[in-house]
N, C-alpha and C positions, 0 to 999 in steps of 0.2 A: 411399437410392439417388439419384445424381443424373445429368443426362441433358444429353451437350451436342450440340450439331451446328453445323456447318460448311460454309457452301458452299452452291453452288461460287461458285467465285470468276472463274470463267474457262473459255472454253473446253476449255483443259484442265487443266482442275480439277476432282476431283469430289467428292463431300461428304465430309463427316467427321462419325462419330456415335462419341460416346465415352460408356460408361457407367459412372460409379464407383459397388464397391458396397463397404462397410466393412461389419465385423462389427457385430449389435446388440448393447446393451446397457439394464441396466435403467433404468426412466423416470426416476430420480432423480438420475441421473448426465446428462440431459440436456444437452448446450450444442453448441457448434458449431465444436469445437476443431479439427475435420477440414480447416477451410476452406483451411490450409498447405498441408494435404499434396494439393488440388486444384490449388493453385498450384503447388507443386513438380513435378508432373504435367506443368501446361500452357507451365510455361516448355521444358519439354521437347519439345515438340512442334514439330519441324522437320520440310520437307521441300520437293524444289525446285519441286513446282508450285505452289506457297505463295509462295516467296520474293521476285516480283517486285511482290509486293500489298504487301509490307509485312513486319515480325518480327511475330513472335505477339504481342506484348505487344502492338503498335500495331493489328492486325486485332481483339483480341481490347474494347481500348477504345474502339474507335469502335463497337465491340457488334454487328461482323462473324457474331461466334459468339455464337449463342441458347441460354440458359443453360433447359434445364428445370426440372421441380419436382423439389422431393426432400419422402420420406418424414418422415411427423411425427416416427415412431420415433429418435430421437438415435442418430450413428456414433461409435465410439473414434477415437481419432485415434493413426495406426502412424508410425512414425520412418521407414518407406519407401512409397514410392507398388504397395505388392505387392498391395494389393487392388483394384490396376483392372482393368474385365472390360471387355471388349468383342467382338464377334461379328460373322462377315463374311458377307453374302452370295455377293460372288464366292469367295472363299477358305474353306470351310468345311470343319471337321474334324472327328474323331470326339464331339469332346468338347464341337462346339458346340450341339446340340442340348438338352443341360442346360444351357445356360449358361455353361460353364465361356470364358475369354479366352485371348487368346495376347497377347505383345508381344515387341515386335520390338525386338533389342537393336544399337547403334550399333556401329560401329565405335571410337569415343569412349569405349564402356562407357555411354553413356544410355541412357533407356528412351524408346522413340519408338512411338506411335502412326496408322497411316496407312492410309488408304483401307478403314476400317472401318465397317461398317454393320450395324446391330442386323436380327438376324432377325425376331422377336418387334413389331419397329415402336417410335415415341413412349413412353416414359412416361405414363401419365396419372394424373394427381393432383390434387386439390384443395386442397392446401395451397398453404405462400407461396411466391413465386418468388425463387431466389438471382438478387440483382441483379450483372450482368456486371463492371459498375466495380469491386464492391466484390472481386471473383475476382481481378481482374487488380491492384488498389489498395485494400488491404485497407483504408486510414484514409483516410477522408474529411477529415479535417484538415490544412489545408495552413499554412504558416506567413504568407501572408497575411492568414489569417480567424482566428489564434492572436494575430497584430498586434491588429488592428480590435480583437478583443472583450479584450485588455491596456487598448486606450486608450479604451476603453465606460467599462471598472469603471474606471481609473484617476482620469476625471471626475467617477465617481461617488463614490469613496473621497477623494478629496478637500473634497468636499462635507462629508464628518464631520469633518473637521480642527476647527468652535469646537466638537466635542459635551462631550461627560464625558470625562475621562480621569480615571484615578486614581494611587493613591499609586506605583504605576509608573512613570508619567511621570518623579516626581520623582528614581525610582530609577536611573535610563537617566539623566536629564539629570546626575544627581551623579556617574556614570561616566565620563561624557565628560570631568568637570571632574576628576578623579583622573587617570585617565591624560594629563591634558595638563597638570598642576599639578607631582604627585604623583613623585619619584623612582620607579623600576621595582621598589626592593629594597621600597617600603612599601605598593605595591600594593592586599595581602593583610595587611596590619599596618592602615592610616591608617583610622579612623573620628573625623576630626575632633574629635581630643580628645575623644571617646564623646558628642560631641552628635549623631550620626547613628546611626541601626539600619542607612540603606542601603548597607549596607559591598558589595565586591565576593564576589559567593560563585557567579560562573562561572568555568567553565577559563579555562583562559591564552587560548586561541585566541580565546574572546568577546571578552576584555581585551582583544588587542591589534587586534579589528575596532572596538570604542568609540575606540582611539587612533585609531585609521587615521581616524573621523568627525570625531573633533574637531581631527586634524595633518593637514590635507591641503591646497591651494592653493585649493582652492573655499569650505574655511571661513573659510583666512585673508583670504579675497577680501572674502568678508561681511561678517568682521568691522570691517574696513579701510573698507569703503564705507559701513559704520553699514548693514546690509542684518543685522545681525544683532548684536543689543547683546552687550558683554562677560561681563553678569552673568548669561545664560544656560550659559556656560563655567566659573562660579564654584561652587569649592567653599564649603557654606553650609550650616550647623547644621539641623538638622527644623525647628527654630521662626520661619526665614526662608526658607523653600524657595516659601512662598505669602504673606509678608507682606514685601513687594507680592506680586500673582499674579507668574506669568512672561507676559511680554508676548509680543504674538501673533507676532513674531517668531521670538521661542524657540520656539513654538507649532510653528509652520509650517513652519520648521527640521526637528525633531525628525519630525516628521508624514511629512516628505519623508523622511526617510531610511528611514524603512517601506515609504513607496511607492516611490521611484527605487530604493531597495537590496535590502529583503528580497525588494520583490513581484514584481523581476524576475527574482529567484534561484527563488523560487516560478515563478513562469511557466516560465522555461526547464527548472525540474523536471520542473513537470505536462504540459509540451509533449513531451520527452525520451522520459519514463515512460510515455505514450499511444502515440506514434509505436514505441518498445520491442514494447508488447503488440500491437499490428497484427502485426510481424513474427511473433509466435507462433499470428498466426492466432487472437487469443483475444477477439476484440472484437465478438462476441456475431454479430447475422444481419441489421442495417442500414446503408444508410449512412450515418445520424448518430450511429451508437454512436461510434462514434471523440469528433467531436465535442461529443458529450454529456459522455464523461468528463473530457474539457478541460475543459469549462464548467463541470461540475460541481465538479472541482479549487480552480479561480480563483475561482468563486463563492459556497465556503461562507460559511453564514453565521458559521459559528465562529470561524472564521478574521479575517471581516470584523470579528465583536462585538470579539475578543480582539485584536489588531493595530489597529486604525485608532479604534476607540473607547475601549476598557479600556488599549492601549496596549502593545505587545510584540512580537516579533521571530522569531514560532513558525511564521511562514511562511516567511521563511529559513531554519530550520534543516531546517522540513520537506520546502523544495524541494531542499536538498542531501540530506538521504534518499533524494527522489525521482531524483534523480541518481544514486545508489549504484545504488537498485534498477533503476533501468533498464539502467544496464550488466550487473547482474547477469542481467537478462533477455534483453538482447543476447547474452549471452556462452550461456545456455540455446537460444538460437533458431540461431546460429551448429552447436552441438553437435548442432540436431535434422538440419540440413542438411546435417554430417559425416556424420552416421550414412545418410544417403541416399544420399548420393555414391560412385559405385565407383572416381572414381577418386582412386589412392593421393598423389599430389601433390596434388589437389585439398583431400583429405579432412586431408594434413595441413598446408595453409596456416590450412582452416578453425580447424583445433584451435588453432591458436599465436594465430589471432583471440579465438577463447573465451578462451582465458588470456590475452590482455590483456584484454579486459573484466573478468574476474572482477579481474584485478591495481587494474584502475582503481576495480572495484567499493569492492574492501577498503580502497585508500588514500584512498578517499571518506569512506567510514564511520568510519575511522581521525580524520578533520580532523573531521569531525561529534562524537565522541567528545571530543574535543579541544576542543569549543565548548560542547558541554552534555551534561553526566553523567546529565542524563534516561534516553537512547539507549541508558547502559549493559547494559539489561537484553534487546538485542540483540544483544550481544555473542556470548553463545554460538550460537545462529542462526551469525549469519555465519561464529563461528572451526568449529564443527565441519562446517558444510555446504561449505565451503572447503578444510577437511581430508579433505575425502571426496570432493570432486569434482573439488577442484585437482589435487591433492598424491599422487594415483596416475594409473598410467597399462595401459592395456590392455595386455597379453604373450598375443601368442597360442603354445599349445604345440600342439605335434605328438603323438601318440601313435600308435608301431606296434604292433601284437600280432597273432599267427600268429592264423591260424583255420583248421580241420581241417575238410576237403570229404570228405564221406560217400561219395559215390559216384565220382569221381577218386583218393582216397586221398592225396591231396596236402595240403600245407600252403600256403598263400598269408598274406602280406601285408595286414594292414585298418590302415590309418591315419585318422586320426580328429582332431580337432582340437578343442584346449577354449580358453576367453577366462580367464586368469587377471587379478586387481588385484596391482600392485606398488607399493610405496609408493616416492618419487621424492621425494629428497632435494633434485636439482638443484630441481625446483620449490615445496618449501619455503621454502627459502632467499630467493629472491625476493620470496612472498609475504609470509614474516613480517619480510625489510626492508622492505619498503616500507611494511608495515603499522605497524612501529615507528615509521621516522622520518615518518611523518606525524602520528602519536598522541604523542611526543615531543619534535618538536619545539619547539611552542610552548614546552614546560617548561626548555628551553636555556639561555634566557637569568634565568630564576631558580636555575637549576641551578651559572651560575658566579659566583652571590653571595655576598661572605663567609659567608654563613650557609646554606649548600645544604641541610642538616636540618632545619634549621628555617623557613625557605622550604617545604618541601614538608611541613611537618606542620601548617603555619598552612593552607596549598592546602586539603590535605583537610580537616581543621576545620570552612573556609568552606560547604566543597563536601556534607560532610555532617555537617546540623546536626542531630542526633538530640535535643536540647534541646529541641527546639521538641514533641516531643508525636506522639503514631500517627497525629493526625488534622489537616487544617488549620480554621479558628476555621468555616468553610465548608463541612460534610464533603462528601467527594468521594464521586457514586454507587457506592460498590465494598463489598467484603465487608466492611469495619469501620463501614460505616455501617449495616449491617445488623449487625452485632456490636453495636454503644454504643445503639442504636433498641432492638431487646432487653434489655440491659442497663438502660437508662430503665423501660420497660416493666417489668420483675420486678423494682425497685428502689422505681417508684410501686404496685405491687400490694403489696409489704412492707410498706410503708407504711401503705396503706388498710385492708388486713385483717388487723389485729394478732392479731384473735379467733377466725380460724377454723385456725390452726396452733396446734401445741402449741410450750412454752417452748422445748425442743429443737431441734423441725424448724427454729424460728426462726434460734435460733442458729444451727444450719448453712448456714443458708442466708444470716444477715446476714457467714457468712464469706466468702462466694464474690457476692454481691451488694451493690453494684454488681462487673458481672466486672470482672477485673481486665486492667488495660491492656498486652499483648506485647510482652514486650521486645524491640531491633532485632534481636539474634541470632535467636530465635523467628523476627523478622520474613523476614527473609536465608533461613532456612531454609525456611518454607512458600512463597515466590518460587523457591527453585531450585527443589523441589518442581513447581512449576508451570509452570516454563520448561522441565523436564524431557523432556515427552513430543512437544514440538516444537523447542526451543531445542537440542536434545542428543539424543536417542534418535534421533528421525524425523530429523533435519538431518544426522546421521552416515551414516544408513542411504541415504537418495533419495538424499548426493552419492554414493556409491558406487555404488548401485544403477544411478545411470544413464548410467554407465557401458556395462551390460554390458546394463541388463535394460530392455522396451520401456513405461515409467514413461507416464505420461499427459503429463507435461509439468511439469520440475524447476523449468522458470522459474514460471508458476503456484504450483507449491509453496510456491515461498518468498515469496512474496506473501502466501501464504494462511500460511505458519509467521509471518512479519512482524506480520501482522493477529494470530495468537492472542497471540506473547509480548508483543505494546503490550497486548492486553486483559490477561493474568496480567499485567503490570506495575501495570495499570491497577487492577484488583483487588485486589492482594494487597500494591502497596507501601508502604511507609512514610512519613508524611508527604504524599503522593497531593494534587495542585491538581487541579480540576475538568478544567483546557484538557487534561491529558495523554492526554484521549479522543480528541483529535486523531491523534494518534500512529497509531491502531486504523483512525479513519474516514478517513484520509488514503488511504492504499494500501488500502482494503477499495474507496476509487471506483471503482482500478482492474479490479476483478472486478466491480462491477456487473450490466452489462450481458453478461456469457459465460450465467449460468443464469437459471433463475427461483428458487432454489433461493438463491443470493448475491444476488439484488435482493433479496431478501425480508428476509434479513438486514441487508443493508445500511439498507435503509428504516428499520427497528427500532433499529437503532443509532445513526442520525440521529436518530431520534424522540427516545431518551431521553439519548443523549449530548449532542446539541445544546439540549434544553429544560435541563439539567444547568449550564450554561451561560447563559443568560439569567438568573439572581440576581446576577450581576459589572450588570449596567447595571439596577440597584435606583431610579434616580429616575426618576419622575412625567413627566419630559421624554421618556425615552426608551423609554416602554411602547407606543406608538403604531410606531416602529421597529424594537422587536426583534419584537414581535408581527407586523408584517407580515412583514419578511426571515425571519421562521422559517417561519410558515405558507405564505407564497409561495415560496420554496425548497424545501416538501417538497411543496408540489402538483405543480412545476414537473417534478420528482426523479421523483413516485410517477407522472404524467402519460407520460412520458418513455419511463420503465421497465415500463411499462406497454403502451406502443406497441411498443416491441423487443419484450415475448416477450409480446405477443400470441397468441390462440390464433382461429383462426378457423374454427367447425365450422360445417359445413351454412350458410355466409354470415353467422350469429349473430355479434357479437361479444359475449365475454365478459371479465371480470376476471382477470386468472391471477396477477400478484403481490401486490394488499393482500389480506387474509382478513378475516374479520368479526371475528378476534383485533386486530389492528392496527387497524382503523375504532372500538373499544375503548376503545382505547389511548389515541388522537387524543382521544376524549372524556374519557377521567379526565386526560391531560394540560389539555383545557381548561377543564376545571373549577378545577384545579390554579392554573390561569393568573390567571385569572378572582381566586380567594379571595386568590392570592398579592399580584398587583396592585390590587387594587379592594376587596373587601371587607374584608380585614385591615387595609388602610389608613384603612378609613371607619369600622371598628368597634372593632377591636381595639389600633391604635391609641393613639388618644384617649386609653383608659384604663389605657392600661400594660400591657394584656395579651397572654401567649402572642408577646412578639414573636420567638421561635423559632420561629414552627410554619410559618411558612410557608418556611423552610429545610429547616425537619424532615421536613417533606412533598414538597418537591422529591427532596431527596438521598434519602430512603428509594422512593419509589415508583419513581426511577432506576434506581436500585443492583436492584430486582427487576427489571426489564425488561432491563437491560447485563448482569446473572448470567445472564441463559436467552442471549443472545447472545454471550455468550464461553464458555458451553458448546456453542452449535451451529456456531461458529469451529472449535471441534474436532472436531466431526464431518465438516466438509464439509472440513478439510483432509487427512483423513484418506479421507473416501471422494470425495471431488469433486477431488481434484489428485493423487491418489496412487493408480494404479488397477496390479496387479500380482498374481501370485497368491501369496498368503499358505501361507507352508509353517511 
């Protein structure tokens, strides 16, 4: 229940007390989704002894009107503002005595509330107060303070330019020197007469952003002014890629275009995708949530280790992600605002809004796709939630049927009306052009080469090298690291106890131990499998669904379907790097701050996805800096998240998102830390031994920690984003 008042304002003016009360729900479903549909309310709020004070918006931000407390119990959030009560002193009616509201409908078709005043008096509560700003400006984020804390980190990130970088580096810089050397048709053919492995094996679209860095007027400026030598552009066999090093030029070059290019593509993502979830009202109950999740965004440290030290480009592709999704969520926040509106112009300008977001969504995703085949396993996400939310449109029918009056003896007329789905041709078409020619067309200009077959069979080769093995030399925390860890496991027990099995059991058992390693088909299979019950089943079902039915919130949804198929990706696929938990904890920022329920997760998945991560920066120099940027980042994180969903009973504060499960955690991780860095190198070492285990030990105790949270990914997007009654 939340409780506002107004007034007066003026002689003749008199107060305004408005009560909203939404239905409850259970605790677990907590968060504060309702906050829109108080907004949708108050932008409604006209009238003429008002209007010479100011619009409502402006009365309402100078904090004119006094926002009361609301109920700890969590409200559903309705697609129409039909559950606000309010009760009159002067005007009272039968129905006011329980409680029950009236409102008063425009001429307009709005819903206006005016000159109403609670019987019953104040709210009173003990809980926290909804701050006014944040009613009237759900995001505390403005693009001033998204500047500022750009050029904080950008100082700071700069700062790492002499650190470690690795054989990445080399890999990026031999790109550049291909597409600026290299004819277009050998691209995907040239490995420098097989003196190199760093052959090109991303899509066209990456190729031709390497062309664009190394052909453009600002390189060739460099190069011209000696502001950047030749030989960092040269293509050069592995065994002269560092003999000489590359000179700090090339260095600093390469360094910059992370920062000037990806981290701005990042930023105006994470700025985009924040500024997105305010309008759904999803950004939890302060006003530095907004802000947090900026910050949070721009400031991991995964991001930082893997871009600016290890050396990569995984912050551009994930702020164009962040780009997709946020129109997709535009295009969801648009649809909740349709469905409020009575009026029929209004309701259908907003709808052709929503379908350009979603339109720009797809041909996002589409150029993303086209840059890195990582992404692929978002595919069906996008194609069937698209299919089901685009690509039909509401038909309302009529139905008439007699009905026979018992006591008249007459027949009369009952009409009745139902919302059918039509599937809309016209709006396919659209989507799946625009969706092709952006995912196509990079491949154009290989497509009109003598050899177009072959051209795209050497593509995919690059693009998927199943040669390389299930696992990387590094395994990644997911289910096959937990597969091969077992497989060790009953492979050294085989071994040590020849005598307590019989010749038989052995045998059978030396057939199937070590297990055997899943072929990619197997592999393909148990991924759709897993994409399945979000990527496809549930992505089909909510874009339909919310259409017609009062869904919690579709933009949410897929945020939350996003977050599980990067973790099934991340789990189950083939080949699998460590950084591809980015993917997961990228868009899970954005949900952070809505429950305690998603901070909880999210924390946990930083914990073991990010320490996951820290074995890429392996020397002695940089154990000092990942050890800080990770602990200070998740204090910073858990501190944060901790203040927003605050719980405050009888004045006490207490804990509500880590558990003594996670305080745990923090500990076997830093033990982890500890033997990883420090003691395996003072002891084990030296003598040659066990130099696996402290991989073995990262990746396995991961991979148990990322499996319980990309099982509870599927729980909470199933019951924390998708609230409806199950039939």
């Amino acid at each position: 229940m939340i409780y506002f008042s107004m007034g007066p304002l003026g002689a003749d003016s008199e107060e305004l007390h408005i009560q909203l009360t939404l239905p409850p729900m259970k605790p677990r479903f907590r968060d504060f989704s309702y906050i829109s549909d108080i907004n949708s309310c108050l932008y409604r709020i006209k009238s003429s002894s008002w209007a010479k004070f100011g619009t409502v918006d402006e009365l309402l931000t100078r904090g004119i009107c006094g926002v009361g407390a609301f109920e700890e119990a969590p409200a559903r959030r309705s697609a129409t503002p039909q559950g606000l009560e309010a009760r009159s002193n002067g005007e009272k009616s039968r129905a006011d005595d329980d409680g029950t509201a009236q409102m008063v409908k425009l001429d307009d078709g709005e819903m206006m509330m005016t000159n109403w005043r609670p019987a019953g008096g104040p709210v009173v509560s003990n809980t926290p107060i909804v701050n006014t700003f944040f009613l009237t400006s759900p995001s505390s984020l403005s693009p001033k303070s998204a500047l500022l804390t750009f050029l904080i980190l950008t100082c700071v990130k700069w700062l790492l330019v002499p650190s470690y970088r690795s054989t990445d580096f080399d890999v990026h810089r031999n790109w550049l020197a291909l597409t600026r050397h290299v004819d277009l048709s050998n691209w995907y053919f040239d490995d420098i007469n097989g003196t190199t492995v760093h052959t090109l094996d991303y899509p066209p679209l990456f190729a031709f952003f390497e062309y664009a860095l190394g052909n453009n007027p600002v390189t060739s400026r460099m190069l011209d002014n000696g502001w950047l030598d030749e030989r960092c552009l040269e293509s050069l066999p592995d065994s002269l890629c560092n003999d000489p090093p590359p000179s700090d030029e090339c260095v600093k070059f390469q360094r910059g275009t992370v920062i000037f290019v990806g981290d701005v593509i990042f930023f105006v993502g994470s700025y985009l995708a924040t500024k997105a979830m305010s309008t759904l009202g999803e950004d939890g109950c302060e006003r530095a949530s907004s802000y947090f999740t900026f910050v949070s965004l721009v400031s991991n440290p995964g991001l930082i280790m893997l871009d600016h030290v290890h050396f990569q480009y995984n912050g551009m592709l994930l702020g164009v992600l962040l780009i997709s999704i946020s129109c997709m969520v535009r295009g969801a926040a648009e649809a909740s605002s349709s469905s409020s509106s009575s009026s029929s112009s209004s309701s259908s300008l907003q709808t052709t809004d929503r379908r350009r977001w979603e339109l720009l969504s797809a041909a996002t995703f589409a150029g993303l796709l086209a840059m890195k085949h990582l992404y692929l396993t978002l595919a069906p996400l996008y194609l069937f939630y698209l299919l089901g939310r685009h690509c039909f449109v509401v038909v309302t029918v009529e139905d008439t049927r007699d009905v026979n009056n018992s006591n008249d003896n007459y027949k009369s007329d009952e009409r009745t009306t139902s919302e059918l789905l039509r599937f809309s041709w016209s709006r396919l078409l659209p989507l799946a052009g625009v969706s092709l020619l952006c995912f196509s067309g990079p491949f154009v200009p290989f497509l009109i080469q003598l050899n177009p077959g072959g051209q795209m069979r050497q593509i995919l080769k690059r693009l998927f090298p199943f040669g390389r093995g299930l696992v990387h030399d590094y395994w990644a925390a997911n289910v096959w690291a937990l597969y091969l860890f077992v497989s060790k496991i009953a492979t050294l027990v085989l071994r040590k106890a020849p005598m307590i099995m019989s010749g038989s059991i052995r045998g059978c058992l030396e057939y199937v131990i070590p297990f055997p390693e899943p072929p990619p088909r197997l592999i393909a299979l148990l991924l759709l499998i897993g994409l399945w019950p979000s990527g496809i089943n549930m992505a089909w079902k909510v874009g339909r669904w919310s259409l017609t039915k009062p869904l919690c919130n579709p933009g949410k949804f897929f945020i939350h379907a996003t977050v599980f198929c990067s973790m099934s990706s991340f789990m189950l696929g083939y080949h699998v790097h460590e950084k591809a938990i980015m993917t997961a904890i990228v868009p899970m920022t954005l949900l952070a701050s809505n429950t305690r329920h998603m901070a909880r997760l999210f924390i946990r998945t930083c914990m073991f996805g990010l320490f996951g991560i820290l074995p890429l920066l392996f020397r002695a120099e940089e154990l000092l800096f990942k050890a800080t940027l990770y602990i200070g980042w998740m204090c910073g994180v858990i501190f944060a998240l901790e203040t927003i969903h605050l719980d405050n009973v009888g004045g006490n504060r207490r804990r509500t998102v880590l558990t003594t499960v996670d305080i745990a955690s923090f500990v076997i991780l830093a033990c982890a830390l500890i033997f990883m860095d420090i003691v395996h190198p003072l002891i084990f070492v030296p003598s040659g031994m066990l130099e696996f285990l402290p991989l073995l030990i990262t990746s396995v105790v991961c991979a148990v920690g990322l499996v319980w949270c990309w099982l509870e990914s599927y729980r909470l997007m199933i019951f924390g984003s998708v609230r409806i009654a199950w039939r």
